[in-house]
C-alpha positions as CSV (number, residue, x, y, z in Angstrom):
1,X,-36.4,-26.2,-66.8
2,X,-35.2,-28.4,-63.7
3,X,-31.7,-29.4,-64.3
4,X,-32.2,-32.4,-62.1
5,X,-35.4,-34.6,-61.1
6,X,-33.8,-35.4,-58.0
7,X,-31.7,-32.5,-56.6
8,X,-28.3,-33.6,-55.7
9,X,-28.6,-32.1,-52.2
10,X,-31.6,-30.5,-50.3
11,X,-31.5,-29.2,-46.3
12,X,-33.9,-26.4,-45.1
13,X,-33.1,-23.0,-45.4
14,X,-34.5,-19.8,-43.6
15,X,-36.8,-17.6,-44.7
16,X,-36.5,-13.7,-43.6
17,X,-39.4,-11.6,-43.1
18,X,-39.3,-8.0,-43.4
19,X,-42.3,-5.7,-42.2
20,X,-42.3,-2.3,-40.0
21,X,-45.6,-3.5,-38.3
22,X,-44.6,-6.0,-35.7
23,X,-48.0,-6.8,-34.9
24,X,-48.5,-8.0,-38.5
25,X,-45.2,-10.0,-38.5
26,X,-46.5,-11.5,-35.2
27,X,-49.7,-12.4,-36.7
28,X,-48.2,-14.0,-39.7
29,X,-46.0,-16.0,-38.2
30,X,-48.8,-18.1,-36.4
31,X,-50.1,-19.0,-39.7
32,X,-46.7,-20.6,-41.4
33,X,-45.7,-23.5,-41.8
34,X,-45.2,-25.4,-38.7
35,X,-41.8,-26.8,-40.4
36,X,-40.7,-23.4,-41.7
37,X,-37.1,-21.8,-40.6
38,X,-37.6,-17.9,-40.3
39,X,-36.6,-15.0,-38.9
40,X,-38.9,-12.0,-38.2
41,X,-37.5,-8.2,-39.2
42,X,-39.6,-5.3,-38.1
43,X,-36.4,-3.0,-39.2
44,X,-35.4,-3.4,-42.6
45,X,-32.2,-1.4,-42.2
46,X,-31.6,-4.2,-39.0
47,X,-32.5,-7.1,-41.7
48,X,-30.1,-5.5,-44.6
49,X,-27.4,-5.6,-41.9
50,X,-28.1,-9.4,-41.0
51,X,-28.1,-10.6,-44.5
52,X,-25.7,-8.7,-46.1
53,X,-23.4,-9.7,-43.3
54,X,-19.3,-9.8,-43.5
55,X,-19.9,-13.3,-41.9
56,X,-21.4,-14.9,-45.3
57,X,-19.9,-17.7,-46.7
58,X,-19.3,-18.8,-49.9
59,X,-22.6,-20.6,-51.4
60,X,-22.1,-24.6,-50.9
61,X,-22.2,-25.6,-54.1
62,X,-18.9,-23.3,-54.6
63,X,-16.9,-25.6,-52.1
64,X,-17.5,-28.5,-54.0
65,X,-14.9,-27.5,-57.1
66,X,-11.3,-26.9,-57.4
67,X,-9.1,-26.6,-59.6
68,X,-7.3,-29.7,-60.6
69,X,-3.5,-29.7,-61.0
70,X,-1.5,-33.0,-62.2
71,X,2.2,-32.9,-61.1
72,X,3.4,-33.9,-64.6
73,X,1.3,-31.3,-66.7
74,X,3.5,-27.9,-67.2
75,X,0.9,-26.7,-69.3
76,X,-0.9,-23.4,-68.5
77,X,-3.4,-23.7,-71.7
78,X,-6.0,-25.7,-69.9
79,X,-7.6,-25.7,-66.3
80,X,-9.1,-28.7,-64.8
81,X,-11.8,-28.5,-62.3
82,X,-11.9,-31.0,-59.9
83,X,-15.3,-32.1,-58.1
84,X,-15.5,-33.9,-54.7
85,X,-18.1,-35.9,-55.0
86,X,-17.5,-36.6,-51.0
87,X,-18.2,-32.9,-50.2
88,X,-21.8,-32.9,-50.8
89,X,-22.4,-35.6,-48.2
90,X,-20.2,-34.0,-45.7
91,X,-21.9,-30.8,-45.8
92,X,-24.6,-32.8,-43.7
93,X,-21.6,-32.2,-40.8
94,X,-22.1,-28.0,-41.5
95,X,-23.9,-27.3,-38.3
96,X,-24.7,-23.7,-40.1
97,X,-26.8,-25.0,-43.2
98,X,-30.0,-24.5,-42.1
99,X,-29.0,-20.9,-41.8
100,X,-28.8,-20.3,-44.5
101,X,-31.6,-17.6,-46.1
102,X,-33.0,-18.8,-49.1
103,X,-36.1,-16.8,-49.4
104,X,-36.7,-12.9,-48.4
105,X,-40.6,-12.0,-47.9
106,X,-40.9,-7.9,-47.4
107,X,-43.3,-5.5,-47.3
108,X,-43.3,-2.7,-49.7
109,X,-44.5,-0.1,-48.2
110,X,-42.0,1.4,-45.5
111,X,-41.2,4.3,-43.9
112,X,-37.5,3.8,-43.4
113,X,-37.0,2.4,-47.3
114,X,-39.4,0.5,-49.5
115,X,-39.4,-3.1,-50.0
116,X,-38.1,-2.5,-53.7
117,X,-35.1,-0.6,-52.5
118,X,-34.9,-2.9,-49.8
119,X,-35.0,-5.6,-52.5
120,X,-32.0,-3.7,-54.5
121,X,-29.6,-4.0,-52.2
122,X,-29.3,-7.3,-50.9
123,X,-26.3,-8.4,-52.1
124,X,-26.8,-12.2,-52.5
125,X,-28.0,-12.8,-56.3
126,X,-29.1,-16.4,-54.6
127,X,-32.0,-15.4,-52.3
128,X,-35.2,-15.1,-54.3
129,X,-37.7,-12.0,-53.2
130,X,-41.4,-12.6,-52.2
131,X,-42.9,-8.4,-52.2
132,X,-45.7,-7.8,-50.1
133,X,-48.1,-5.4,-51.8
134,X,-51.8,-3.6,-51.2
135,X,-54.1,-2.8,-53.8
136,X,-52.9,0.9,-54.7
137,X,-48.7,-1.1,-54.9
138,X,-50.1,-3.6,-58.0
139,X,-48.5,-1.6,-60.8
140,X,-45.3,-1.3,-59.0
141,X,-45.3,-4.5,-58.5
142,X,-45.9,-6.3,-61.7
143,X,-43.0,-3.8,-63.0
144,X,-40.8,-5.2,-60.6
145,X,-41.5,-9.1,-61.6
146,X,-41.0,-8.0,-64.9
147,X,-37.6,-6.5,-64.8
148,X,-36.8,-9.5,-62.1
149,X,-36.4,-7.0,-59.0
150,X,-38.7,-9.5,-57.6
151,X,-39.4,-13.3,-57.9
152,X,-43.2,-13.1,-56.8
153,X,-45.7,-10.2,-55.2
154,X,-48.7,-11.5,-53.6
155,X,-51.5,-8.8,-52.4
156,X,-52.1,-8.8,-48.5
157,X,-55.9,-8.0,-49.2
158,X,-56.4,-11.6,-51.0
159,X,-58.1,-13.9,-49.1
160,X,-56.0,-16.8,-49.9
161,X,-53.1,-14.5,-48.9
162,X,-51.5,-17.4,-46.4
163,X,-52.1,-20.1,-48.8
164,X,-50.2,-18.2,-51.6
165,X,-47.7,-17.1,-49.5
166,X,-46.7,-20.4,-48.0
167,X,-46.9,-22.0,-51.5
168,X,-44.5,-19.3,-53.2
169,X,-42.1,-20.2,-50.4
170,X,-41.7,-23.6,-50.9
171,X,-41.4,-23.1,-54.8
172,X,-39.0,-20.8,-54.3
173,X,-36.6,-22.2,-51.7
174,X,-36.9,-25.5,-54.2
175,X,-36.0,-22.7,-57.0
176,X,-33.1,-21.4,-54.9
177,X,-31.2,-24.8,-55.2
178,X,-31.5,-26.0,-58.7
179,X,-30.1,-22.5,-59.1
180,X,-27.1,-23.1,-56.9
181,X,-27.2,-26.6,-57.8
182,X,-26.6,-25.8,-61.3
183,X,-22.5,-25.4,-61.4
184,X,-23.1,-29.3,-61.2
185,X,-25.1,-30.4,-64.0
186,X,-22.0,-31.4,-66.6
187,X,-20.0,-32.9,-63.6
188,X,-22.9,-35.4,-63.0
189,X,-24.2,-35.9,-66.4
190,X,-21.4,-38.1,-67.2
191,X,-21.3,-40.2,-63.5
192,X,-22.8,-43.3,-62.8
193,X,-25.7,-41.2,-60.8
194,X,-28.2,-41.0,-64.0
195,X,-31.1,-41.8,-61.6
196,X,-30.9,-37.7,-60.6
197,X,-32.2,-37.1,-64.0
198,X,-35.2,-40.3,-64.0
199,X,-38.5,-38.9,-63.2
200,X,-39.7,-42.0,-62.7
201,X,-37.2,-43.2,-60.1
202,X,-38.0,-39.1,-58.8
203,X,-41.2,-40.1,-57.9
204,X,-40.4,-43.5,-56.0
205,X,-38.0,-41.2,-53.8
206,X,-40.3,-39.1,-53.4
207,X,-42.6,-41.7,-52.1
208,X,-39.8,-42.9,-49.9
209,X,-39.2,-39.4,-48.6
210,X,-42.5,-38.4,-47.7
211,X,-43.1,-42.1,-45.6
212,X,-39.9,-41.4,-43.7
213,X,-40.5,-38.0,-43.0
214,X,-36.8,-37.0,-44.2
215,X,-36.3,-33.6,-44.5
216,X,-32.9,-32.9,-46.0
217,X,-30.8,-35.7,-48.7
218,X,-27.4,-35.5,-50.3
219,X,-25.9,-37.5,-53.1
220,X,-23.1,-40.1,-52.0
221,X,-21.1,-42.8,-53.8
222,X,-19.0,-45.8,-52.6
223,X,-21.6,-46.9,-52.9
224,X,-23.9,-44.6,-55.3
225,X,-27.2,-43.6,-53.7
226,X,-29.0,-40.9,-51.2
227,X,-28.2,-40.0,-47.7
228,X,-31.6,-38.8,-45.7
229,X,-31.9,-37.3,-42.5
230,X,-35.3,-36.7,-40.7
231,X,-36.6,-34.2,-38.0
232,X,-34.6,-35.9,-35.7
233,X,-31.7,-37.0,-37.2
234,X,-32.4,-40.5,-37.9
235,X,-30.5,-41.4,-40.8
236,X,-31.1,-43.7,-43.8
237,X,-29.4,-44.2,-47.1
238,X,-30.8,-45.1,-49.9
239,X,-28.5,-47.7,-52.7
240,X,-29.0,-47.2,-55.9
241,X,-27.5,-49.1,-58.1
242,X,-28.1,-50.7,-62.2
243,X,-27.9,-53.9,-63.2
244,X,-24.2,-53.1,-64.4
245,X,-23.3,-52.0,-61.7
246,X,-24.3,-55.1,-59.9
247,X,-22.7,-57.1,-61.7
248,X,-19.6,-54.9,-61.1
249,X,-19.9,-56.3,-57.0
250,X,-20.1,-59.6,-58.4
251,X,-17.2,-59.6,-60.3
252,X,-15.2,-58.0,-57.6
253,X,-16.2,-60.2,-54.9
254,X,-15.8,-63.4,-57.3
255,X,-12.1,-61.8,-58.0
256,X,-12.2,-61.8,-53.7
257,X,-12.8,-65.5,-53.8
258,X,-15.9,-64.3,-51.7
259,X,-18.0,-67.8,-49.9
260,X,-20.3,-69.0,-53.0
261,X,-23.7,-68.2,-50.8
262,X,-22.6,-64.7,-50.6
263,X,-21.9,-64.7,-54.6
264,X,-25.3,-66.9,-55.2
265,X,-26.7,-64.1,-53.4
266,X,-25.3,-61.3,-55.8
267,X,-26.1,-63.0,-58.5
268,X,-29.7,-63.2,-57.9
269,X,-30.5,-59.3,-57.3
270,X,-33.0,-59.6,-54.2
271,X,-30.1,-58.3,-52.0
272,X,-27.7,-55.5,-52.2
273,X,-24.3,-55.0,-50.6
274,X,-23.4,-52.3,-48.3
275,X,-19.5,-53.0,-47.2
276,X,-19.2,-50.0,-46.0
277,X,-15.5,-49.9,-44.4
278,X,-13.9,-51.0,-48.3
279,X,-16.0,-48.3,-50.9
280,X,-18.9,-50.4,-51.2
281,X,-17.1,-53.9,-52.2
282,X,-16.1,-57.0,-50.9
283,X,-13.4,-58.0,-49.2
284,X,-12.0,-60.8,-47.4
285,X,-12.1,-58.8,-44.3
286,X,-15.6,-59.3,-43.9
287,X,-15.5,-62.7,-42.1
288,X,-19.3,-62.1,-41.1
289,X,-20.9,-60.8,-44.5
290,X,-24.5,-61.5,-44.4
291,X,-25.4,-58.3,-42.1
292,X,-23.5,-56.3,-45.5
293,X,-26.6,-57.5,-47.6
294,X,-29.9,-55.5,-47.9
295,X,-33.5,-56.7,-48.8
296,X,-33.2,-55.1,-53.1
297,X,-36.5,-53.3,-54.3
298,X,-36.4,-53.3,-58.6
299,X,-37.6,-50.4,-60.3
300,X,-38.3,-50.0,-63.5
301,X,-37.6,-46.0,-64.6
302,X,-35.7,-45.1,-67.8
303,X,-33.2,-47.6,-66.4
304,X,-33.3,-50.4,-64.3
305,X,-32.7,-50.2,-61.1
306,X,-32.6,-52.0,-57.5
307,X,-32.7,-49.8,-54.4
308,X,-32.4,-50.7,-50.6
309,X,-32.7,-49.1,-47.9
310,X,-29.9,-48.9,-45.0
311,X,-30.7,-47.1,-41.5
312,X,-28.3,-45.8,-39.6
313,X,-25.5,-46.5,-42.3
314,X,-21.7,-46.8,-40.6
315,X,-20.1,-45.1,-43.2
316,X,-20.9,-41.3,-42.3
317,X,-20.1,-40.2,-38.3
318,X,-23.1,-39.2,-38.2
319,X,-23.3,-39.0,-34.5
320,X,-22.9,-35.3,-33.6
321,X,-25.0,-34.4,-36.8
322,X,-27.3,-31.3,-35.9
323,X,-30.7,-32.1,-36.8
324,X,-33.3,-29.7,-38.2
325,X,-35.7,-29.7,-35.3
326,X,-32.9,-28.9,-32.9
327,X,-32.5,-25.6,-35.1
328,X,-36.4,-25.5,-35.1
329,X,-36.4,-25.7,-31.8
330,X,-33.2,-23.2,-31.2
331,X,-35.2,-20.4,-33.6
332,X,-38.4,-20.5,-31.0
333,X,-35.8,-20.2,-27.9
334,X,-34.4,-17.2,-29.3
335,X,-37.6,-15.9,-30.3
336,X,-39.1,-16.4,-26.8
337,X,-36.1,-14.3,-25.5
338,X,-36.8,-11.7,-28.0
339,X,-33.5,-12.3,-30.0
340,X,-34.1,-14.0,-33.4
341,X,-37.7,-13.8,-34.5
342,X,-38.8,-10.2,-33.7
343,X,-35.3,-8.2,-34.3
């Protein structure tokens, strides 16, 4: 079961390839995704080497918790874990996320080991297992799903062997964050960002995503919503926010003595507030506040909510940010040069 409708975060990740022939791996990769991160193995022993590296760090998810420690509280019954909410978004500033493998696709049949022992000892529990299998390999296979060696096998003699392949990858990488993602699930459930868990408002994103092209998001607050980054880098973030929550900005910037346009205008709904340099609210610092205030979209899901969309928000430094198609584009260098793609 998805833990989330929305995932708090999402970035692409790099998918490994594992296969003695070379010629095969070359073949295949003309026929992926033209959007997919991967890296091309032809020895599996060189591949075991790469991904069970010393280098590895901690999954993300892991850096978002510590433990929490109030100056005043002797006791040692009781541990407290802290979550920084402000680490998901800053992870967008991790130059080495894409990187990061989420999926391993290997042959089975091997000379040096077979892709089930090859499977066996990787050492990261995280990175689901695609098995590559011929006809005569099928009972193997199926054993090796069942006792979860393996997250999927697909045959190499079907004829929809591309179209499989490339659909079990983008299941699984999704799969391979709302497992990571799932140390999160209590922290959030109690938050203000209950639109995570709204299928409805799931879809709208969705919507959104897809018309921007944005291929990586990550859950912010001050205020609550969705930073999105495309190919490129261009950056948007999406407000979310309820109708209490609105009224939350109303009551803080009536508390401001904020102009009475500017709390007309926040009483209506049709515009939302982005004061970026004070956590989201008004303050009397913001001589010229009308640029703060958004066109509001409402949405009815299992809550109602208003959205808007902000691009280039000032909040997030977002200037040296390493987009995906610079990585993209870094992977086919390196595979040109014989370095990356064909080790």
């Amino acid at each position: 079961m998805n833990t989330y409708a929305i995932q708090p975060f999402h970035f692409p990740t790099t998918v490994a390839f594992v296969d003695d022939n070379q010629q095969f791996l070359s073949n295949l990769s003309l026929q992926l995704d033209s959007r997919l991160a991967y890296r091309l193995y032809h020895s599996p022993f060189s591949a075991l080497v790469a991904l069970n590296g010393a280098g590895q760090v901690p999954p993300v998810v892991e850096r978002f918790f510590s433990l929490y420690r109030h100056r005043g509280d002797k006791s040692l019954s009781r541990h407290v874990i802290d979550v920084s909410l402000d680490m998901i978004h800053r992870e967008v500033h991790n130059e080495h996320r894409f990187e990061q493998v989420s999926v391993v696709v290997v042959d089975y049949d091997m000379p040096e080991i077979d892709g089930l022992e090859f499977c066996r000892n990787l050492r990261n529990a995280s990175i689901k297992k695609i098995l590559l299998t011929g006809k005569a390999d099928e009972q193997t296979a199926v054993r090796a799903f069942n006792e979860k060696t393996i997250n999927r096998f697909i045959r190499k003699q079907d004829d929809d062997v591309m179209a499989q392949l490339n659909r079990a990858i983008n299941e699984l990488q999704r799969e391979h964050f709302e497992q990571v993602e799932h140390m999160l699930a209590d922290a959030l459930s109690v938050g203000s960002h209950l639109f995570l868990r709204d299928p409805g408002f799931a879809e709208r994103f969705a919507d959104i995503s897809r018309s921007l092209g944005i291929v990586e998001h990550y859950l912010c607050c001050a205020p609550d919503g969705i930073l999105m980054l495309d190919m490129g880098g261009a950056a948007y973030l999406l407000i979310v926010q309820t109708e209490e929550m609105m009224r939350g900005h109303y009551e803080i910037a009536y508390d401001q003595n904020a102009p009475e346009e500017l709390l007309a205008q926040l009483r209506d709904g049709r515009r939302l507030p982005y004061f970026w340099k004070t956590a989201g609210n008004y303050s009397p610092i913001y001589e010229d506040w009308q640029p703060c205030l958004h066109p509001a979209t409402e949405f009815k899901g299992r809550d109602w909510y208003h959205y808007a969309l902000v691009k280039n928000p000032g909040a997030f430094n977002l200037k040296y940010v390493y987009p995906y198609g610079d990585y993209l584009e870094r992977l086919d260098r390196e595979a040109r040069q014989g370095l990356a793609r064909t080790d």
